[in-house]
C-alpha positions as CSV (number, residue, x, y, z in Angstrom):
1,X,-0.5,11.0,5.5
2,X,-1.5,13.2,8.4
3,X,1.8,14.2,8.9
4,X,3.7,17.0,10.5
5,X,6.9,18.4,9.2
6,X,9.6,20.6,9.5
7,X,12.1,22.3,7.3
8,X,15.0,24.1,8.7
9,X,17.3,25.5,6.1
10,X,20.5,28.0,5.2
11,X,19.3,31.3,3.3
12,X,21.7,32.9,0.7
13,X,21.3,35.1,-2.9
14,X,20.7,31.0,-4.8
15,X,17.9,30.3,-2.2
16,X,14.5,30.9,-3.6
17,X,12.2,33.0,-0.5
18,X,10.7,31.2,2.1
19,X,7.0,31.4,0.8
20,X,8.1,29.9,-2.0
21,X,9.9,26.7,-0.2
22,X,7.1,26.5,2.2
23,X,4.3,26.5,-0.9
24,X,6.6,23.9,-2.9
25,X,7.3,21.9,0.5
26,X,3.3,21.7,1.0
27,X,2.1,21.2,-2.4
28,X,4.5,18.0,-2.4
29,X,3.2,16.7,1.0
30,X,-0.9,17.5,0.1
31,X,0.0,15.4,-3.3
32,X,1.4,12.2,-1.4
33,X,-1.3,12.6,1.2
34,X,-3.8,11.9,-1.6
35,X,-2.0,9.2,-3.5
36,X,-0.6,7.1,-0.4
37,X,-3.1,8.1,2.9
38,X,-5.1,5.0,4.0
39,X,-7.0,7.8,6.3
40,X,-8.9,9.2,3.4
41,X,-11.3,6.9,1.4
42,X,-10.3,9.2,-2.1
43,X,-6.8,8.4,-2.2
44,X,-5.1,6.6,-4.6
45,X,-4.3,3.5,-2.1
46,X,-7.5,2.9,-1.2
47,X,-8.8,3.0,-4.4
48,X,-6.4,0.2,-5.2
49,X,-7.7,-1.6,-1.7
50,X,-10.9,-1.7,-2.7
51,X,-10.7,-3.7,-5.9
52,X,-11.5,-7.4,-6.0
53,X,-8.7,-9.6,-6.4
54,X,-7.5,-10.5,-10.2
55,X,-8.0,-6.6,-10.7
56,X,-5.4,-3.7,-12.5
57,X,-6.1,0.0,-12.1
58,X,-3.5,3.2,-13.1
59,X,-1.5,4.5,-10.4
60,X,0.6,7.5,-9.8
61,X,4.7,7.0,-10.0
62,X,4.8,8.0,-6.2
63,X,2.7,4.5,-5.7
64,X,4.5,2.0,-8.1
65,X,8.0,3.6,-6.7
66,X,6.7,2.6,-3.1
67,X,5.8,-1.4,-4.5
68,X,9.0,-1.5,-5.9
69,X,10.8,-0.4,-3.2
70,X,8.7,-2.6,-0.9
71,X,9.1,-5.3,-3.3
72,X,12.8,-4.9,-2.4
73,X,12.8,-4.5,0.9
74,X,10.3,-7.9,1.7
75,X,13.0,-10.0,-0.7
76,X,16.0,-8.7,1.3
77,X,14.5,-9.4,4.6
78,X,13.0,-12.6,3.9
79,X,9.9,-10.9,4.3
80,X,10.2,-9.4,7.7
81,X,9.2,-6.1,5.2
82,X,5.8,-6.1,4.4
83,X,3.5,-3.1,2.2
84,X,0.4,-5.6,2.5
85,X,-0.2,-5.6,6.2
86,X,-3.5,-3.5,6.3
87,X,-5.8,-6.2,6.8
88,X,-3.7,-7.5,9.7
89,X,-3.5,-3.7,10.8
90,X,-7.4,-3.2,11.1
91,X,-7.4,-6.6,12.8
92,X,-5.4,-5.5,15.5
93,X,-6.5,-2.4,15.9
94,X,-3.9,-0.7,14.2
95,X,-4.7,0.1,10.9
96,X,-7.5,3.5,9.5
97,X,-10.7,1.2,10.8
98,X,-9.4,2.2,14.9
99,X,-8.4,1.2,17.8
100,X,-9.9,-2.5,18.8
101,X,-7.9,-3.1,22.0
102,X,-8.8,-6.7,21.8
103,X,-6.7,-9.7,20.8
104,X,-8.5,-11.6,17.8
105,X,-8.4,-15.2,17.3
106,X,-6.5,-17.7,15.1
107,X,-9.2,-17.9,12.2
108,X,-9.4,-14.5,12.0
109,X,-5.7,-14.0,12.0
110,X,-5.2,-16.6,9.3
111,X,-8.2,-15.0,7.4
112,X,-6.3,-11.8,7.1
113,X,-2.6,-13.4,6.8
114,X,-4.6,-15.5,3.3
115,X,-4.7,-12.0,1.5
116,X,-1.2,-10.7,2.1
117,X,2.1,-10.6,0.9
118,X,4.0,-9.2,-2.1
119,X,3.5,-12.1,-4.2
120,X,0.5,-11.0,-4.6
121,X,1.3,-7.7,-6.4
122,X,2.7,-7.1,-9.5
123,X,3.7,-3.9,-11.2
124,X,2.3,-3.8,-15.2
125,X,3.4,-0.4,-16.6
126,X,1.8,2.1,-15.2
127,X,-0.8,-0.3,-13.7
128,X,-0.8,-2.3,-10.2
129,X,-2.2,-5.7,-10.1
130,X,-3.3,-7.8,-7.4
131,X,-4.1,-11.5,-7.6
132,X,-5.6,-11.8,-4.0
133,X,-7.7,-8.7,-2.2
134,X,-4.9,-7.3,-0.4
135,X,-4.6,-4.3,0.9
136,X,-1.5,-1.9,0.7
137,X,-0.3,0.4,4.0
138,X,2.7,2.6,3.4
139,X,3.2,4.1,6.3
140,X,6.4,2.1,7.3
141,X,7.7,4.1,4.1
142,X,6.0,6.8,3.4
143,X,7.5,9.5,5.5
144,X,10.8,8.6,4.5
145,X,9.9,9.0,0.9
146,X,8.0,11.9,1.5
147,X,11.3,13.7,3.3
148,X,13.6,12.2,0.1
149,X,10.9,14.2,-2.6
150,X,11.0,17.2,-0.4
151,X,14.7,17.6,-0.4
152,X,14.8,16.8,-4.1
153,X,12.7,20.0,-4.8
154,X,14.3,21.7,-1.9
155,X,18.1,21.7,-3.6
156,X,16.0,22.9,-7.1
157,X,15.6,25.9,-5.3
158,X,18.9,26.5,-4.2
159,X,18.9,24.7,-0.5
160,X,22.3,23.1,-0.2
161,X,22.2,23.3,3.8
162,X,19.1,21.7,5.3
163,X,17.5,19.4,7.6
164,X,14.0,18.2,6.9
165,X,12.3,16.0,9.4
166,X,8.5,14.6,8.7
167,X,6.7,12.4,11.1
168,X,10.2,11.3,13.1
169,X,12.0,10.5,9.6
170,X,14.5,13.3,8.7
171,X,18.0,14.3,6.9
172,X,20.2,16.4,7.3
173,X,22.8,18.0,4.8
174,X,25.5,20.4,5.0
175,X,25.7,22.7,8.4
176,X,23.6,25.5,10.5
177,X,23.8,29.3,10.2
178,X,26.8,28.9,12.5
179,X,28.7,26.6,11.2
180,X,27.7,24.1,13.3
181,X,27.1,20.8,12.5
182,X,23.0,19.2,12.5
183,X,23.0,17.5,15.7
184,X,19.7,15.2,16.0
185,X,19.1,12.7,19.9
186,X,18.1,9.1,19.2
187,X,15.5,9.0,21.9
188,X,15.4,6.2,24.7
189,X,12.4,4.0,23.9
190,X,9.9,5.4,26.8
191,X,6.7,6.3,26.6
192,X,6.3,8.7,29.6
193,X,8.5,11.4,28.7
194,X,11.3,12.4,25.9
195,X,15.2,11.2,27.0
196,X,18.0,11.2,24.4
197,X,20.0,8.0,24.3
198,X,22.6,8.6,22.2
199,X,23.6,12.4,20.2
200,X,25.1,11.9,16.5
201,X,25.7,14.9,13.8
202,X,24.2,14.5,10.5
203,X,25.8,15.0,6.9
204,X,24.2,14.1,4.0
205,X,22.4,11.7,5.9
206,X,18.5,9.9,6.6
207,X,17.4,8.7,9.8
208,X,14.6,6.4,10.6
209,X,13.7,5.0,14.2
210,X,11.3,2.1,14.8
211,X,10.2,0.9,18.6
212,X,7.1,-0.4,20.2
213,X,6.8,1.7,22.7
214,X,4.7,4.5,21.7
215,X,1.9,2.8,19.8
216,X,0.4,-0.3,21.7
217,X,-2.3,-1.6,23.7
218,X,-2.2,-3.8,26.7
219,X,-4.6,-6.5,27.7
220,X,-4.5,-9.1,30.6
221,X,-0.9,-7.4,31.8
222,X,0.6,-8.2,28.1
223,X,1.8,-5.8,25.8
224,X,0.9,-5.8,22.2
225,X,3.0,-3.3,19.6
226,X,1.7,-2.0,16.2
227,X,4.4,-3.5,14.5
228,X,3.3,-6.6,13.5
229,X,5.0,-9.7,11.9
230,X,4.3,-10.7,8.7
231,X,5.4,-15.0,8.9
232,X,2.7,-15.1,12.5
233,X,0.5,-11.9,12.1
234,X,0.9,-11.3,15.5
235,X,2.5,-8.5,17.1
236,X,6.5,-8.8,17.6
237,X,7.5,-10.7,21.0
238,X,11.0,-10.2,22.0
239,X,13.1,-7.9,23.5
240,X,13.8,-5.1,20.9
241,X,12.7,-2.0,21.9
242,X,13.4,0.3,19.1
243,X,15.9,0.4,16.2
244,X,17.4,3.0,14.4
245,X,19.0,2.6,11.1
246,X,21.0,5.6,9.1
247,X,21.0,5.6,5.5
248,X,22.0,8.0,2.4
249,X,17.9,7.5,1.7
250,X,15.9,8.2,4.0
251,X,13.3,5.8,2.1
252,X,15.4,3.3,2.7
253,X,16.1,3.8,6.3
254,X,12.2,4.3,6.8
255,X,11.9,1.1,5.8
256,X,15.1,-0.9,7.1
257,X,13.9,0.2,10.5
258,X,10.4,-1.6,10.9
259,X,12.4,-4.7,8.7
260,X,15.1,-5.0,12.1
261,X,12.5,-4.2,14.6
262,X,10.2,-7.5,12.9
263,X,13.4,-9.7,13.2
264,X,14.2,-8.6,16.6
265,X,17.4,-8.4,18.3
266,X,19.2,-11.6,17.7
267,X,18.7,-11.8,13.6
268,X,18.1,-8.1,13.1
269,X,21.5,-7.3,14.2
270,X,23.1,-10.5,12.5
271,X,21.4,-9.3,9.0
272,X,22.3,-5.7,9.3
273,X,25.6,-6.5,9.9
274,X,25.7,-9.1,7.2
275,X,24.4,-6.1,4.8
276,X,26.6,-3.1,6.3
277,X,23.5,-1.3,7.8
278,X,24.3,1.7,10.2
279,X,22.3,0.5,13.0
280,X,21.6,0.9,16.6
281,X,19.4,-1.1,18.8
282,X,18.3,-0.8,22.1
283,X,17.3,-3.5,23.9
284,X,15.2,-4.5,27.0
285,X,17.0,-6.1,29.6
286,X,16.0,-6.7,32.9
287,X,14.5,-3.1,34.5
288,X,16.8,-1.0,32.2
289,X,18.1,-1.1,28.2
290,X,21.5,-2.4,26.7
291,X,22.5,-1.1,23.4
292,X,24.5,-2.2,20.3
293,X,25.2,-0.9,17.3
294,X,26.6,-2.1,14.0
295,X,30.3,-1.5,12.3
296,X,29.0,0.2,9.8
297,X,27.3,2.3,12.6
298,X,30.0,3.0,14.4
299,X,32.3,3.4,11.4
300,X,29.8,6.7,10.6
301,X,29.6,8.0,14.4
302,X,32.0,6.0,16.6
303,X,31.8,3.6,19.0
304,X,29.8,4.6,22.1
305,X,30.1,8.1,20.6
306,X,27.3,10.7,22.3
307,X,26.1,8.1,24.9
């Protein structure tokens, strides 16, 4: 997945030595980086993208766990979630292929919406099939599943106090050395330097942030984002600039997190208050950012709490 990570936990007699949590932590991260990376033409995924459509092939748990939960996440949303975005991606720009910078046409755009969507998939055992060529991406998911399997192993070994953070998803459990509670920033959404917007403390909890203000190009003075919806194929146009979303799973926040950021700020936060998600957006208004977040959001941390 190309990912960087990092494990900070409490040591005691139960806790198995460091090498050991560092060679375990590793082996799990190398194994998901070849079942689920779209960067590496050997992985599992790309196997699977390369077959013509109407084809079944074996493929690891880690991959059917991710359709399913996909699967799940697409039919909540109304399909604001989407796994099968790849050829869209590469169209773009932002997908394995590179960096295009240039804004394709309608044809090609309804080429590449023709051979996506989950309906396309369907999970046979221990197979996947596909009855169009699409292509899967997990990397609105991945890292959040990759920090839930690392934590599952972790407390095998004995870690009850931890917080394990890979690619920007983490989750936090239990307390420091001191006593102290895991404090973790939600940063502002700008791209020129690092600010914290809003300080919460962690317990047992995942958190996933999604913006567009990091990865994007911009040409004739517009701004396109990476994250693209699914129902156009275009990037998102509206005035969402990031979302974060708090969840017991950190898959699950992973992937709730691009789902609000596609609906935007009007029907993302009607929908994540609808389904009690712990969610705070920031939103572009004018020069500067407003923010909102959700009951169950402020139920967890507060109202205006760290701001």
């Amino acid at each position: 997945m190309g990912s960087t990570y990092t494990v900070k936990y409490v040591a005691s007699r139960d806790v198995a030595a460091k090498e050991q949590l560092q060679k375990e932590t590793e082996a799990i991260l190398g194994e998901l980086d070849r079942q689920l990376s779209t960067y590496r033409s050997d992985s599992d995924v790309e196997r699977f993208n390369a077959l013509a459509a109407g084809s079944c092939e074996a493929v690891p748990a880690a991959v059917r766990e991710l359709v399913a939960a996909g699967n799940r996440l697409s039919a909540d949303s109304g399909g604001a979630f989407d796994l099968t975005l790849e050829p869209l991606l590469n169209l773009w720009g932002f997908g394995p292929q590179g960096r295009a910078e240039r804004v394709p046409d309608v044809q090609e755009i309804e080429a590449a919406r023709a051979i996506t969507g989950h309906r396309h998939l369907r999970i046979d055992g221990e197979r996947l099939c596909k009855d169009a060529a699409v292509q899967l991406d997990f990397n609105s998911i991945a890292a959040g599943y990759a920090v839930d399997r690392v934590i599952a192993r972790l407390q095998e070994l004995g870690v009850r106090s931890y917080l394990v953070e890979i690619t920007g998803e983490l989750k936090a459990q239990g307390h420091k050395p001191d006593g102290a509670p895991w404090r973790i920033a939600i940063e502002a959404p700008r791209d020129d330097e690092r600010v914290a917007q809003k300080i919460i403390e962690l317990d047992g909890l995942g958190v996933s942030t999604s913006g567009d203000y990091r990865n994007y190009f911009e040409r004739d003075g517009k701004r396109y984002s990476h994250t693209l919806d699914p129902q156009s194929g275009r990037p998102i146009e509206h005035s969402l600039a990031s979302v974060t979303v708090i969840d017991a799973s950190t898959l699950r926040a992973d992937g709730l997190s691009t789902a609000l950021m596609v609906l935007g700020p009007e029907r993302g936060f009607a929908f994540a208050e609808q389904e009690a998600i712990a969610a705070f957006f920031v939103i572009r208004e004018g020069q500067g950012f407003v923010t909102k977040s959700t009951k169950a959001f402020d139920e967890l941390f507060g109202a205006g709490v760290g701001q």
